[in-house]
C-alpha positions in Angstrom: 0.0 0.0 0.0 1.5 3.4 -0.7 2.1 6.1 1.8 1.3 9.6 2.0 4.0 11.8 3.4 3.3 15.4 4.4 5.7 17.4 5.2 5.3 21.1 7.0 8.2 23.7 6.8 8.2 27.4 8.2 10.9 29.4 6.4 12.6 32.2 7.5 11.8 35.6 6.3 14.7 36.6 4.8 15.5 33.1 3.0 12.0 32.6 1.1 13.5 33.2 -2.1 16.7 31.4 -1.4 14.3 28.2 -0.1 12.3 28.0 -3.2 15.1 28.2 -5.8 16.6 25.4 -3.7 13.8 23.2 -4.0 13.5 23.9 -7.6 16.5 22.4 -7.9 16.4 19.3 -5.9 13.0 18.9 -6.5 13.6 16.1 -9.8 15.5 14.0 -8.0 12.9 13.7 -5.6 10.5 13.1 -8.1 13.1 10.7 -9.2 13.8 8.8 -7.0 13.0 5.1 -6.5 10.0 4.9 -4.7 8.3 8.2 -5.3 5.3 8.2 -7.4 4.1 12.0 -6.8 5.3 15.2 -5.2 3.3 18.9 -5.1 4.4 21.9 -2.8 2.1 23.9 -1.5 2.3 27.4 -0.3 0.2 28.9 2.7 -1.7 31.8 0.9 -2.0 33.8 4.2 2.2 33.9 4.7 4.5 32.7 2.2 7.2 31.8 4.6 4.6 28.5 5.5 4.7 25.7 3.1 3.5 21.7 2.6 5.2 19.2 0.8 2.6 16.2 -0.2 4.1 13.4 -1.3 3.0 9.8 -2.3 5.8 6.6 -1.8 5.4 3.0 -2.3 6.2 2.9 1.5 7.5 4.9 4.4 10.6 2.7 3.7 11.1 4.3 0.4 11.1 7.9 1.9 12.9 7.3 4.7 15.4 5.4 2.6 15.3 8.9 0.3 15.6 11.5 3.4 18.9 9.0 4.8 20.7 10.0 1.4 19.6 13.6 1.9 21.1 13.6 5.3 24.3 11.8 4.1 24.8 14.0 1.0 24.5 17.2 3.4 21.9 18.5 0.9 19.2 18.3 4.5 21.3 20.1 6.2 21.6 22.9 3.8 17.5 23.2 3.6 17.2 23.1 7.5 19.8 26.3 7.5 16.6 27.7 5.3 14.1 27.2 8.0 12.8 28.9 11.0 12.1 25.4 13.2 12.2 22.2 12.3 10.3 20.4 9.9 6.9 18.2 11.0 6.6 15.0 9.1 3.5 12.7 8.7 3.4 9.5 7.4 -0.9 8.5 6.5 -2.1 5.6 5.4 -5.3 5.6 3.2 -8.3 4.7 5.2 -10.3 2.8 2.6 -13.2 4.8 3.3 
């Protein structure tokens, strides 16, 4: 069964445009990578420094396995230097319903 993975950052004021060039960038190899089968960011429309990452994966596995090579290449690091707190993530399950 696929996961859903959302993903809430808060950037800092003064690094908005610096975030969303960076995810721009990295953003097809996410897309790319084994185990993703969708990705959208989102943007709070009532302060721009607020934004979602939805994501579908075959499984938590595959995203987790994705965010480890993130972490090891550095590349995590540099967008946490972007943002104002950590980042919240969710991993959902469809409810059949």
């Amino acid at each position: 069964m696929s996961t859903a993975v959302v993903i809430d950052v808060k950037l800092k004021p003064e690094s908005i445009a610096e975030a969303k060039a960076f995810i721009k960038e990295v953003l097809p190899e996410m897309r790319a990578y084994k185990g993703c089968q969708s990705l959208e960011v989102y943007q709070d429309q009532d302060g721009e420094s607020s934004m979602l990452f939805y994501s579908i994966w075959d499984s938590r596995q595959h995203h987790e396995t994705y965010l480890a090579w993130r972490q090891e290449s550095g590349t995590f690091d540099q967008f946490k230097a972007l943002l104002a707190e950590p980042p919240t993530f969710r991993y959902l399950d469809a409810t059949g319903i």
